[in-house]
C-alpha positions as CSV (number, residue, x, y, z in Angstrom):
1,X,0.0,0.0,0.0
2,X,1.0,3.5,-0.5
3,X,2.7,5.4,1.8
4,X,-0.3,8.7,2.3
5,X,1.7,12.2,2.7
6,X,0.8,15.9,2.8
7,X,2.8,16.5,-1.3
8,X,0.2,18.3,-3.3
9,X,0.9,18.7,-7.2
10,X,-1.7,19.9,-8.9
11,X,0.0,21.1,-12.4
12,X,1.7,17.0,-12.3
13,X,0.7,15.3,-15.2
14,X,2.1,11.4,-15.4
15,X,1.9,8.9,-17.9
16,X,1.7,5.2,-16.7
17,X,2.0,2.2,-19.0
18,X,2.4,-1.4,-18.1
19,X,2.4,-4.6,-20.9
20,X,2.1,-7.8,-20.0
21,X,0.5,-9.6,-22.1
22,X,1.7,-9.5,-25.4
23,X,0.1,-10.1,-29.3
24,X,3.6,-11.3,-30.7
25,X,5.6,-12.3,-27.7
26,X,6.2,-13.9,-24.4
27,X,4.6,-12.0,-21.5
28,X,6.7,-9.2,-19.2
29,X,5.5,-10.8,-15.6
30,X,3.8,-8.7,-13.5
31,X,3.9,-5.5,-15.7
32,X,0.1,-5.0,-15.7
33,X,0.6,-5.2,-11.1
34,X,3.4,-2.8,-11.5
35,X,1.9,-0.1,-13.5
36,X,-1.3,-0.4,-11.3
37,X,0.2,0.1,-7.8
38,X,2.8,2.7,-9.5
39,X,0.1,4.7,-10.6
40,X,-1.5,4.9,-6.5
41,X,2.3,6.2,-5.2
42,X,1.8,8.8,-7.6
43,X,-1.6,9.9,-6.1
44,X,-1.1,9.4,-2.3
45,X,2.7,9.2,-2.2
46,X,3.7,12.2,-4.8
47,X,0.7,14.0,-4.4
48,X,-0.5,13.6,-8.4
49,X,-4.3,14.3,-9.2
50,X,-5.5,10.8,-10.5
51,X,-7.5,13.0,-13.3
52,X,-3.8,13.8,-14.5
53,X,-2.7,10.1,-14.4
54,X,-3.4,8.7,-17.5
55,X,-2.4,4.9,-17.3
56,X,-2.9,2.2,-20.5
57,X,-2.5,-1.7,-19.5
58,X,-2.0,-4.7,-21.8
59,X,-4.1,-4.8,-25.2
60,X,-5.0,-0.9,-24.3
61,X,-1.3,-0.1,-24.8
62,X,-1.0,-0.2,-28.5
63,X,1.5,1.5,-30.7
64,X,-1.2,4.3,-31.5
65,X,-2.1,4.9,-27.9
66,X,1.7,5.7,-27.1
67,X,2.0,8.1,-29.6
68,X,-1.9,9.8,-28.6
69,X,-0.1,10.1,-24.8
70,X,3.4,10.6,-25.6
71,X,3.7,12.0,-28.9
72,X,4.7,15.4,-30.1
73,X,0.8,16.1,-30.1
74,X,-0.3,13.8,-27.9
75,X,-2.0,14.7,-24.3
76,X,1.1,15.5,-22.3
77,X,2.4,17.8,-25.2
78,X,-1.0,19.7,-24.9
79,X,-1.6,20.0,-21.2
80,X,2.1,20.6,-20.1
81,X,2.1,24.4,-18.6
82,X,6.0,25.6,-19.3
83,X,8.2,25.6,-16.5
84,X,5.3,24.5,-14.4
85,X,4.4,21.2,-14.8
86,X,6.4,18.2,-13.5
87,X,5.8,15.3,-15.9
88,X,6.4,11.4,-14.5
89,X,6.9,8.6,-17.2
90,X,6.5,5.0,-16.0
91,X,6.9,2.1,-18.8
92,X,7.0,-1.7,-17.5
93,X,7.2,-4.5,-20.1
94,X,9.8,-5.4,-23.0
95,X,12.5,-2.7,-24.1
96,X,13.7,-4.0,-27.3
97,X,17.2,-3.6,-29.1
98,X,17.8,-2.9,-32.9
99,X,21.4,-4.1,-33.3
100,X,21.5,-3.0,-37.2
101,X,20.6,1.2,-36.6
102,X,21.9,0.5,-32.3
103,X,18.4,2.0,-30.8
104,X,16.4,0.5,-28.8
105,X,12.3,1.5,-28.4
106,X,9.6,0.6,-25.7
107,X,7.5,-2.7,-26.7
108,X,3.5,-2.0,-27.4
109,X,1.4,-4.6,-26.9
110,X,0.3,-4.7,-31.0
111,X,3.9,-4.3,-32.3
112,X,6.2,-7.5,-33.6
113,X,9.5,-7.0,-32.5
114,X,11.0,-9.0,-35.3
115,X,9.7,-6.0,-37.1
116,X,9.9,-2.6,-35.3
117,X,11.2,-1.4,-31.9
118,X,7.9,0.1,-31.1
119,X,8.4,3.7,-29.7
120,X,12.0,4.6,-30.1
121,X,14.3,6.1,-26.7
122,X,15.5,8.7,-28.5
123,X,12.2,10.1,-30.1
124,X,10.3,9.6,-26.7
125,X,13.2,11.6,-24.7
126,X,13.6,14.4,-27.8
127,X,9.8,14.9,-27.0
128,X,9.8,15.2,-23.4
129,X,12.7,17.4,-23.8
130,X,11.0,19.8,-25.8
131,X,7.8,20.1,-23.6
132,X,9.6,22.7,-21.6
133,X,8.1,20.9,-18.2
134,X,9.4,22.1,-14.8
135,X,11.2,18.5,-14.4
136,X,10.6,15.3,-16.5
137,X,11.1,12.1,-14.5
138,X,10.8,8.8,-16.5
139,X,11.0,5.3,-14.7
140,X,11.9,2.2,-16.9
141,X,11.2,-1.5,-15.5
142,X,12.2,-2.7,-19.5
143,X,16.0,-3.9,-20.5
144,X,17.2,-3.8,-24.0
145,X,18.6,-7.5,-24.1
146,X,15.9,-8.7,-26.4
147,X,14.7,-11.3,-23.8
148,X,11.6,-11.5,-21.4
149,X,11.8,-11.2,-17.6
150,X,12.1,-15.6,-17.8
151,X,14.8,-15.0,-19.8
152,X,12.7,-16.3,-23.4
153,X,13.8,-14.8,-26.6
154,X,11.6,-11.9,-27.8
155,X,13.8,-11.5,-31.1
156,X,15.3,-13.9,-33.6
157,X,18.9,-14.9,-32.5
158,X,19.2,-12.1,-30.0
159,X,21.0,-13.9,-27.5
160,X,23.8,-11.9,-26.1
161,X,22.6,-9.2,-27.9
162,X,23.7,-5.7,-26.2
163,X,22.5,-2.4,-27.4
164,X,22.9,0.4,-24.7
165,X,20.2,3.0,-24.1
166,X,21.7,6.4,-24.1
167,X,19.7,8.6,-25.9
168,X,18.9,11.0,-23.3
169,X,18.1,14.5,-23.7
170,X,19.1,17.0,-21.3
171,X,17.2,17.9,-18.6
172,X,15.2,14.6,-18.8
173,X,15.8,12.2,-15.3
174,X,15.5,8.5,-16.0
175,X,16.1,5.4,-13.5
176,X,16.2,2.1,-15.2
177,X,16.4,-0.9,-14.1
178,X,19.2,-3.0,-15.8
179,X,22.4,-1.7,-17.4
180,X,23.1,-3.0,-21.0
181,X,23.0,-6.7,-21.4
182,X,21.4,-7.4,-18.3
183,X,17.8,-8.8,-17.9
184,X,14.9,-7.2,-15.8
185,X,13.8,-10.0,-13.7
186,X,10.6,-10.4,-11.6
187,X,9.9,-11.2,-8.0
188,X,7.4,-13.9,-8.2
189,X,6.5,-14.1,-4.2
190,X,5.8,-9.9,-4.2
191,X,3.9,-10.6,-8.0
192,X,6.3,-7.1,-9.6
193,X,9.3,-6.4,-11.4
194,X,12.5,-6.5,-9.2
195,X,12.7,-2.9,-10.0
196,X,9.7,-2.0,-9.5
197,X,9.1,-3.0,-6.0
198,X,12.1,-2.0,-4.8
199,X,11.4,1.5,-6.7
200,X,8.2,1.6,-4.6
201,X,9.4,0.5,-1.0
202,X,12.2,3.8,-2.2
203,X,9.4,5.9,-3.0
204,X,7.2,4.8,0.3
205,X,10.3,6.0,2.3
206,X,12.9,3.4,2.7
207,X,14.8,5.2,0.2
208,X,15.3,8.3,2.5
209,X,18.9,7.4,3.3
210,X,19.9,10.6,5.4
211,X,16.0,10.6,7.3
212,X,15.7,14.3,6.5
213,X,11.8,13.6,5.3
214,X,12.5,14.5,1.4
215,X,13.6,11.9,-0.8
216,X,16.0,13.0,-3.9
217,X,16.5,10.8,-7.4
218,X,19.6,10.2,-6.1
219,X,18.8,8.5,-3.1
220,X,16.0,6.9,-4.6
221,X,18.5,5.9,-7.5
222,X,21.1,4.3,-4.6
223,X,18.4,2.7,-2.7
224,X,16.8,1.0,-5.4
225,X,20.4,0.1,-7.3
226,X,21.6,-1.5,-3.7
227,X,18.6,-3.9,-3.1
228,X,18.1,-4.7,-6.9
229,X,21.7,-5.5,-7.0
230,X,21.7,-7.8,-4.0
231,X,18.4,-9.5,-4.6
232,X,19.2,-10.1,-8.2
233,X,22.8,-11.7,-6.7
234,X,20.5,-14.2,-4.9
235,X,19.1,-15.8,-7.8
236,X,22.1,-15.8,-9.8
237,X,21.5,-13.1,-11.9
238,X,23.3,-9.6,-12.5
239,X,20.9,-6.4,-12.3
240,X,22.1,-3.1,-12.0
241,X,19.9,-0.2,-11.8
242,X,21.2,3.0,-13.5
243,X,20.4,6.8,-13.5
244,X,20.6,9.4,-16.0
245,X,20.2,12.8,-14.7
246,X,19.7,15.2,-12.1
247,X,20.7,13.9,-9.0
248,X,19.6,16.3,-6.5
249,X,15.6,17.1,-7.6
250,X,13.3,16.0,-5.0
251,X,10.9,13.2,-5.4
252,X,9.1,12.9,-2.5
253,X,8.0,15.0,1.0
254,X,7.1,13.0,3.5
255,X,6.9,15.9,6.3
């Protein structure tokens, strides 16, 4: 459950997305419980108005739907209020790699891999650059390794495959949750991404490393790269979370 506090943001405007299940391919685990509890931290937690949440789930979260929320047109583009607004991006489900052109794009649910990268990093981040937004803050449960969170192939002979994510535009923040080559896994006893949970129990406060009451990216960033790190370890597996970014803007008042 969400951790309740006092934050008030009524100019925030978020866009939540979390795939699943999949028309072409295997299914992210526990995307669809991800994006759903995500979307309550940023009511109670970071003080969003749910009527500025717009969150798409599973078959809803086609390739056309992305570009009505996130495009250069699309509803966050139109309702940002310049050097006002403080925007919040959260994706869970399959990041996939495009070793010919070396970008890597956002799975929808309607879109075959073998095919197209879905919505491309660097035209999402060259958007939300360009919307002039008091801060941008984008959250990625997704790796770019061209396999699901079980570790099935999403692509045709894309094992070992690394492309690295770097396309990010200044003044955008963005915590992922696997460096290049390394698989998002799940935690199937908590039903969410490793990253994910771990990026809530930050965001409900265990993440406030010096107890001051205000929680900053970067100790969000630490706290979540820490546990990810460790719990990944346990399973065999290497996860390491990464941030892009400004550092020092702050997430979350708990006071």
């Amino acid at each position: 459950m969400p951790v309740k506090t006092r934050m008030k943001n009524p100019e925030g405007l978020a866009v939540v997305i979390g795939v699943e299940s999949y028309q072409y391919v295997p299914d992210a685990t526990f995307a669809y419980n991800d994006a759903e509890v995500f979307r309550e931290y940023l009511a109670d937690t970071m003080g969003f108005s749910k009527a500025r949440v717009k969150i798409i789930t599973n078959r809803n979260a086609t390739l056309a739907e992305f570009n009505k929320l996130l495009g250069s047109n699309g509803w966050l583009a139109r309702n940002v209020k310049p050097n006002e607004t403080d925007v919040v991006v959260y994706f869970s489900g399959h990041g996939i790699p495009d070793p010919a052109s070396l970008q890597t794009g956002l799975l929808p649910f309607d879109v075959d891999p073998n095919y197209s990268i879905g919505l491309p990093l660097k035209e999402l981040y060259r958007t939300l650059g360009n919307l002039n937004a008091r801060t941008v803050t984008v959250f990625l449960d997704a790796c770019f390794t061209g396999e699901a969170r079980e570790g099935k192939l999403l692509l045709a002979d894309s094992r070992g495959m690394i492309v690295t994510p770097r396309e990010v535009a200044g003044g955008i923040v963005v915590i992922s949750a696997a460096a290049a080559g390394q698989i998002s896994g799940a935690l199937k006893d908590k039903e969410h991404g490793l990253f994910t949970y771990y990026l809530l129990k930050g965001l409900g406060g265990e993440g406030d490393g010096d107890g001051d009451g205000q929680l900053t990216v970067s100790e969000l960033a630490n706290y979540v790269r820490t546990n990810v790190k460790e719990q990944a370890a346990l399973t065999g597996r290497e996860q390491v979370p990464e941030l892009q970014g400004n550092s020092e803007q702050v997430l979350v008042s708990y006071q």
